[in-house]
Structure formats: structure tokens, C-alpha cells
C-alpha positions as CSV (number, residue, x, y, z in Angstrom):
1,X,-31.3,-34.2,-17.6
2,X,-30.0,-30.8,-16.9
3,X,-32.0,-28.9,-14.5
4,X,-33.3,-25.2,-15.9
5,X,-35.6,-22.1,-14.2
6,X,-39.0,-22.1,-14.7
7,X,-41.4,-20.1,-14.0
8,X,-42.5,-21.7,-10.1
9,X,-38.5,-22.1,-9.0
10,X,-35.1,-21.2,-9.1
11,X,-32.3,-23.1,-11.3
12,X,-30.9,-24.3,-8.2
13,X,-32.1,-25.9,-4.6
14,X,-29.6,-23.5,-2.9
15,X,-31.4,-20.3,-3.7
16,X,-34.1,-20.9,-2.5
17,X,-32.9,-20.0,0.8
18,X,-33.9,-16.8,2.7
19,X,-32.0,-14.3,1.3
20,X,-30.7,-13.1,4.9
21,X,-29.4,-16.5,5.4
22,X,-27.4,-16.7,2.2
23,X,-26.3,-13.3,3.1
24,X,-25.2,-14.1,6.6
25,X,-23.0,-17.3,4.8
26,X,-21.5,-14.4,2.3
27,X,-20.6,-12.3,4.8
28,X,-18.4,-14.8,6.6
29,X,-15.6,-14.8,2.7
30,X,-14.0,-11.9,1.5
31,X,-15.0,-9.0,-0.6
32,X,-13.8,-10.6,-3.4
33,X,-15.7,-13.4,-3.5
34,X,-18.4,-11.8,-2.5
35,X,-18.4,-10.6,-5.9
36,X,-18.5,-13.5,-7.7
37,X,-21.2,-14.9,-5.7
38,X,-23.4,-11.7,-7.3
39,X,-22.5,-13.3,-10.6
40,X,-24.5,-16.6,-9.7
41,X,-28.4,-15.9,-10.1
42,X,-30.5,-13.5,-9.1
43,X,-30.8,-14.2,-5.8
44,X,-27.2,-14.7,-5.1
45,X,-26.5,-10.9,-6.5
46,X,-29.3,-9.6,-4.0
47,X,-27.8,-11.4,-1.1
48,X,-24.4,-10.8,-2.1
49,X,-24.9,-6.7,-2.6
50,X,-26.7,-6.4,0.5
51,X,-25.5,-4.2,2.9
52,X,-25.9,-7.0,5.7
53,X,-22.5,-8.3,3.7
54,X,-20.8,-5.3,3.1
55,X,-21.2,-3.9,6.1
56,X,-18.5,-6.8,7.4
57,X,-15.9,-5.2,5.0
58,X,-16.2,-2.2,5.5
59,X,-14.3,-1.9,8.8
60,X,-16.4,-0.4,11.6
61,X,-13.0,1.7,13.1
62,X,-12.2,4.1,10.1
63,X,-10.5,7.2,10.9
64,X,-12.2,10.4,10.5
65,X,-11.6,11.7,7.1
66,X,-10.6,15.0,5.5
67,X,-13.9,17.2,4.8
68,X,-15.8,16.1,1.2
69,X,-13.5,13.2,0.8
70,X,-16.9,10.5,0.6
71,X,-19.0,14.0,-1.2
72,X,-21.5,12.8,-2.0
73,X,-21.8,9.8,0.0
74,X,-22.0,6.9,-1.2
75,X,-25.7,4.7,-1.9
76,X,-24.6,1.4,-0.2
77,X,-22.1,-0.5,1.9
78,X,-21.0,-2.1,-1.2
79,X,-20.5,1.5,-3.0
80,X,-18.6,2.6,0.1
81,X,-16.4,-0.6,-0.5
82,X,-15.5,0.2,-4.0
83,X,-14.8,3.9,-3.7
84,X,-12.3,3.3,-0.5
85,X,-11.0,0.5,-2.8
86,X,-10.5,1.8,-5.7
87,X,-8.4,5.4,-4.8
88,X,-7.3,6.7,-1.7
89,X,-8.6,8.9,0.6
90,X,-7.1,11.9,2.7
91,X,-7.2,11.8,6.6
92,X,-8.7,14.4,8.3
93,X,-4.8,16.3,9.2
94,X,-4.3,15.5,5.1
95,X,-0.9,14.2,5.6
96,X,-1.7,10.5,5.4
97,X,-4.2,8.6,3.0
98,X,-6.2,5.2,3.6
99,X,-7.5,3.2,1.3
100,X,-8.9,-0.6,1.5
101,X,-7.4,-3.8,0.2
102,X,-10.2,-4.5,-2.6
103,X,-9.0,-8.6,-1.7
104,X,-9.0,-8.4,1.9
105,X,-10.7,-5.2,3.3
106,X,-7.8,-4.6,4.5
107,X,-7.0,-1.0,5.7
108,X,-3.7,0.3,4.1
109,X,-2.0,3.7,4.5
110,X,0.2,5.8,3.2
111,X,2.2,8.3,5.3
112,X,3.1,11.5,2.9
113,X,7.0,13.1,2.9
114,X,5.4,15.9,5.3
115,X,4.5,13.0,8.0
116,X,7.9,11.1,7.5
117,X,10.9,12.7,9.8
118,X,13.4,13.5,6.9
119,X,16.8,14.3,8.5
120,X,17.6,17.7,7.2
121,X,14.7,18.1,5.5
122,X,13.9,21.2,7.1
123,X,17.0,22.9,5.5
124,X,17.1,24.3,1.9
125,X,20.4,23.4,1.1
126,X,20.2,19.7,1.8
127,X,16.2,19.2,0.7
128,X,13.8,21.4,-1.0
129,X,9.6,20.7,-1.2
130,X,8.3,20.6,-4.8
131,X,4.5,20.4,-5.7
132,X,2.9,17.2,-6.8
133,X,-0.1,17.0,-9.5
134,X,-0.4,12.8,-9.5
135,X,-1.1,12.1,-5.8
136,X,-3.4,12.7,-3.3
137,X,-0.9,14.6,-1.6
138,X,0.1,18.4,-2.7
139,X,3.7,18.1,-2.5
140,X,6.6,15.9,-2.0
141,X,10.8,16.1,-1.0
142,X,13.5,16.3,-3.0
143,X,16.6,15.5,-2.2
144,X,19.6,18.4,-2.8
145,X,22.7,17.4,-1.3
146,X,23.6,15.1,1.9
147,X,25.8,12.7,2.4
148,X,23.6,11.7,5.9
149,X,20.4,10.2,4.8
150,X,17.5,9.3,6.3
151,X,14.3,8.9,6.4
152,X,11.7,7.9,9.4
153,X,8.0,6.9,9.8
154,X,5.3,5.5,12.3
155,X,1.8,4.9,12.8
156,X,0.1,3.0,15.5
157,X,-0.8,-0.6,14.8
158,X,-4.2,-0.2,16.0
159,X,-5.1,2.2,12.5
160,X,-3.8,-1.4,11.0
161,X,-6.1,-4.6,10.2
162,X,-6.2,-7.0,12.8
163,X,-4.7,-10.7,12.0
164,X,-3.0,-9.1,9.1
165,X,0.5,-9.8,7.1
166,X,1.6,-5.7,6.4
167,X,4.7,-4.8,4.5
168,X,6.1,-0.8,4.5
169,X,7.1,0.3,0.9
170,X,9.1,3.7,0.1
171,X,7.2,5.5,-3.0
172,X,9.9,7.9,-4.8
173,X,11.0,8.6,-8.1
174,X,14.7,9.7,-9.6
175,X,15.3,13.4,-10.6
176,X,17.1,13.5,-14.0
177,X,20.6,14.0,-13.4
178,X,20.5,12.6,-9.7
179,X,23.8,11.4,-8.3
180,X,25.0,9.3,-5.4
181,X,22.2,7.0,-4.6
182,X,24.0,3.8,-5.6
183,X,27.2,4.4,-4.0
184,X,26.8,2.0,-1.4
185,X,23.2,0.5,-0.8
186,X,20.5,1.8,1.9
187,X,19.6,-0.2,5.2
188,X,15.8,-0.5,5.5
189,X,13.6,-1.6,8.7
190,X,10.2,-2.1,10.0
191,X,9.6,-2.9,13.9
192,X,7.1,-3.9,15.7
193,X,7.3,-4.7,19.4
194,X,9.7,-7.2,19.5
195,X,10.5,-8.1,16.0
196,X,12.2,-6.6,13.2
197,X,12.5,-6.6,9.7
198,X,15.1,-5.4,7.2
199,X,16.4,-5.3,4.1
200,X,19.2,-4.2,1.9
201,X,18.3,-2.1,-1.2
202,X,19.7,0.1,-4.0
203,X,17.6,3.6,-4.7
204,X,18.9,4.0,-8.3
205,X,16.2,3.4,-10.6
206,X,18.6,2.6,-14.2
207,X,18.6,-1.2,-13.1
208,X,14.6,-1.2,-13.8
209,X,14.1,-4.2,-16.8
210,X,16.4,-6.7,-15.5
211,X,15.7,-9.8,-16.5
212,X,14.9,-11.7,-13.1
213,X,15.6,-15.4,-14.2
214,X,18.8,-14.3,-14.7
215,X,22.2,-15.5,-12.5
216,X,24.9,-13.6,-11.4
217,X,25.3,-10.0,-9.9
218,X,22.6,-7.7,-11.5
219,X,24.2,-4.7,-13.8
220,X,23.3,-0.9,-12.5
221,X,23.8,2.4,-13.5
222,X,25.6,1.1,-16.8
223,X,27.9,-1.0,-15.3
224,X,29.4,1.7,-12.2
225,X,28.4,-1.1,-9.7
226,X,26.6,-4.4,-9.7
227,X,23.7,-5.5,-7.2
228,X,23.9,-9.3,-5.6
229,X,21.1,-10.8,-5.5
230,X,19.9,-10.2,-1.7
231,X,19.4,-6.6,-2.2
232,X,16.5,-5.2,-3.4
233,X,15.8,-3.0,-6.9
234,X,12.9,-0.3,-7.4
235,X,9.8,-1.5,-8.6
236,X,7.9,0.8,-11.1
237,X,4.2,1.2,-9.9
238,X,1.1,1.6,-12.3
239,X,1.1,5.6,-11.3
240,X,4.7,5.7,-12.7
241,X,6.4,6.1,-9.3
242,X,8.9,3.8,-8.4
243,X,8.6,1.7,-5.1
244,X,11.0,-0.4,-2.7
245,X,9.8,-3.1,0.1
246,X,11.2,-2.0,2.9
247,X,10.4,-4.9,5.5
248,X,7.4,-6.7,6.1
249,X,5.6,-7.2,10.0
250,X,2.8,-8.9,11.1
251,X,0.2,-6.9,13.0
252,X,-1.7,-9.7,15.3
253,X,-3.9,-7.4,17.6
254,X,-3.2,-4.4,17.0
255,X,-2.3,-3.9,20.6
256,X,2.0,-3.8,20.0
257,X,2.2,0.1,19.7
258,X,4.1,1.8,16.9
259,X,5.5,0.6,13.8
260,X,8.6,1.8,13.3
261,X,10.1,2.5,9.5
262,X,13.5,3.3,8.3
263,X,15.7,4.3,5.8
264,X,19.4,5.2,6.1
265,X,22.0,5.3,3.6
266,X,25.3,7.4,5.4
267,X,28.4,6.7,2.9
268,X,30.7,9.5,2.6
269,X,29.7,10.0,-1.4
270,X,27.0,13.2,-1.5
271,X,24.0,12.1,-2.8
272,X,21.2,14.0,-4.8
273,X,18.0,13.4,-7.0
274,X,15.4,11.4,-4.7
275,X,12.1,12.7,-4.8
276,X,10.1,11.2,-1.9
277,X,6.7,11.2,-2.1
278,X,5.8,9.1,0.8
279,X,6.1,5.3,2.5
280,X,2.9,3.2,2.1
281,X,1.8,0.4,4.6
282,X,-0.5,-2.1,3.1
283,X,-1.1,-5.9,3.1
284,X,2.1,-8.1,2.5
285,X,1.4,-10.7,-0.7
286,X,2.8,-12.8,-2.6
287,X,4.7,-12.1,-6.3
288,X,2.6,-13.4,-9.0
């Protein structure tokens, strides 16, 4: 016979547990199934929202934030999850954002053009700074004319998730009319004290819809060049911006200094039309 509620006890022998001790075995999963215990019974959902539990995913070493960015604050630890899940948030210089893995609780980052070393990108001729309206960020860099480019980033692996697989991503789009970029395909890496990471990838965006079961060279920029397989295409994001892996790390510790993030592209064609919003830094996983 199946066994229902009544009145004098609950569906199920398991909650009737304390609710600090179901709490205490929540707290040792992840956010995410944290959530779907709340969908159990009653008192799973009390457990499970408590802030004994979310005060384990929220991580204890966030940097300070830009002024009003948590106005007003949020109720809970689990309302303080979600709203540094669900959008970025500026740091406190407001050239880099943070925002948590909603899986994981997982910190992730996202270092903005004006944080990036951008060779030339001081000079008007070669790169000019345009506002920006979608992103937390007020403006971004557009690429004028070079034929030397490159692009360079770091933060310190302690702002990073202990025990955690990371990848580095350039976020950019294509200006209408933009030249150059697929020439000859960009060199990417991502270091971390001894090890390195790279990969070969094409910045031109008119490859985007190729049919990935497909064999043979990938077509590009109707049909100028084609793309082997081993080098990696843009990716169009949910916000419309493009993005690119450029190399993947894992950050044990957190005690191996500085990741270090490149992008170089130096062929002798003259290039024009990237727009560079910024290079993000979030948990590596696997294509669904």
C-alpha cells in the first residue's frame, strides 16, 4: 500500500529529521540540487532554503563590489545566490564584473576592454573606444587599423574558485564592413604557473551556422578561405555577442599567481572591425 501524509506525520520517514540535520546533509551538494531538494515536501524546502545551506555557496571571499550593486540587499543567502547568479555584478574599480556559476557556485569574471592591455589601443588611428548599452560595462574597443594585434589579460588565481576546471573566453562582435580578421588565424593562450593552454582560432564571424557533423575543411567568409577542423569558430552568445575559447586551466589552490591570457594575430594583411568588449573567465564544461 502506498504510504500518504496524514495529519500526525510526514509522507516520508526521512523528514522527520531535524531540520538542521537535513540542512547540514544539503549543504554538503551543490546549489543546484539544492533546489530540487526544496521541491520534495515541506520540510525539505525549509531545510533546503535555509541560510545554514546557502551560506556554503555563497563564497565567504567575494571581492568588494561597486557601490549599490546588491541595493537593496538581498533577504536571504539563497536570494543573494540567485541575484549573483543570475546577472553580473561590477567590482568596486568597475572594470571587471563577477558573477556565480548558478551549477557550481563557482566565481567567474569578466575582465572589460579597459582592464585588457590592447596593443595600440591607446592610439586613435589604430583603435577607437565606442559606448556600450548591453553590458555591464559603459564602453568597449574597436579595432581601426593594425596589422599587429594583440590583446592581453590577468587576474590572480586566488579571485578564482578553488578545485575548479576555468576556461578564458574573448567576448566581441564584427563591425559591418570589417576586414582582415581571417587572413591568417589568431594564436590564443592561457597560463598558469607551469602549464599552458592554447588554441588556434578564426575571429571572422560569417562562418557562424556551420553544420558541425559535417567533414572536411569548414567554408568562411564565402569561400575566401576555409577553416580545418582544429581551429576554433565564434560562438554566438544569448546577449548577441559572439565568443571564442581561448584555452582552458585548472586553478587547484589558488596559490599559482596570475593567469595569464592572450591573443595575437601579426600577418602582414591590416585588419579592421573587431569590437572587443571584454575576456570572461568562468568554469570550463562540457558541450551539450
Amino acid at each position: 500500500m502506498e504510504t500518504t501524509a496524514t495529519e500526525s506525520g510526514p509522507a516520508c520517514e526521512i523528514a522527520r529529521l531535524p531540520e538542521d540535520l537535513l540542512s547540514e546533509s544539503i549543504a554538503r551538494t551543490a546549489p543546484r540540487d539544492a533546489c530540487r531538494a526544496a521541491a520534495v515536501s515541506p520540510a525539505f524546502r525549509a531545510a533546503a532554503d535555509s541560510d545554514a545551506v546557502w551560506a556554503c555557496f555563497v563564497p565567504r571571499d567575494l571581492p568588494p563590489l561597486a557601490d549599490g550593486q546588491l541595493s537593496p540587499a538581498p533577504p536571504s543567502k539563497k536570494a543573494l545566490f540567485m541575484r549573483l547568479s543570475d546577472s553580473p555584478v561590477l567590482l568596486a574599480a568597475g572594470l571587471t564584473s563577477m558573477w556565480l556559476d548558478r551549477e557550481t557556485g563557482a566565481k567567474c569574471y569578466m575582465l572589460s576592454a579597459r582592464a585588457l592591455c590592447v596593443i595600440w589601443g591607446d592610439t586613435p588611428q589604430y583603435w577607437r573606444w565606442i559606448p556600450l548599452t548591453d553590458s555591464s560595462f559603459s564602453e568597449a574597443a574597436e579595432l581601426l587599423h593594425v596589422w599587429w594585434l594583440e590583446i592581453r589579460g590577468n587576474i590572480d588565481s586566488k579571485m578564482l574558485s578553488q578545485n575548479s576546471a576555468y576556461a578564458a573566453y574573448i567576448v566581441f562582435k564584427v563591425a559591418r564592413g570589417a576586414y582582415g580578421l581571417d587572413s591568417r588565424f589568431a594564436e590564443t593562450s592561457v597560463s598558469l604557473g607551469g602549464s599552458e593552454s592554447t588554441r588556434q582560432v578564426c575571429l571572422d564571424d560569417l562562418n557562424r551556422g556551420y553544420d558541425e557533423s559535417r567533414r572536411g575543411p569548414r567554408p568562411i567568409g564565402r569561400g575566401r578561405i576555409e577553416i580545418p577542423p582544429n581551429v576554433l569558430v565564434p560562438r554566438e552568445r544569448a546577449d548577441s555577442w559572439l565568443e571564442l575559447e581561448m584555452g582552458e586551466f585548472q586553478n587547484a589552490e589558488g596559490e599559482d599567481g596570475e593567469v595569464s591570457i592572450r591573443l595575437m594575430q601579426t600577418s602582414s594583411t591590416v585588419k579592421s572591425g573587431l569590437i572587443v568588449q571584454g575576456i570572461e573567465i568562468r568554469p570550463k564544461k562540457q558541450d551539450r
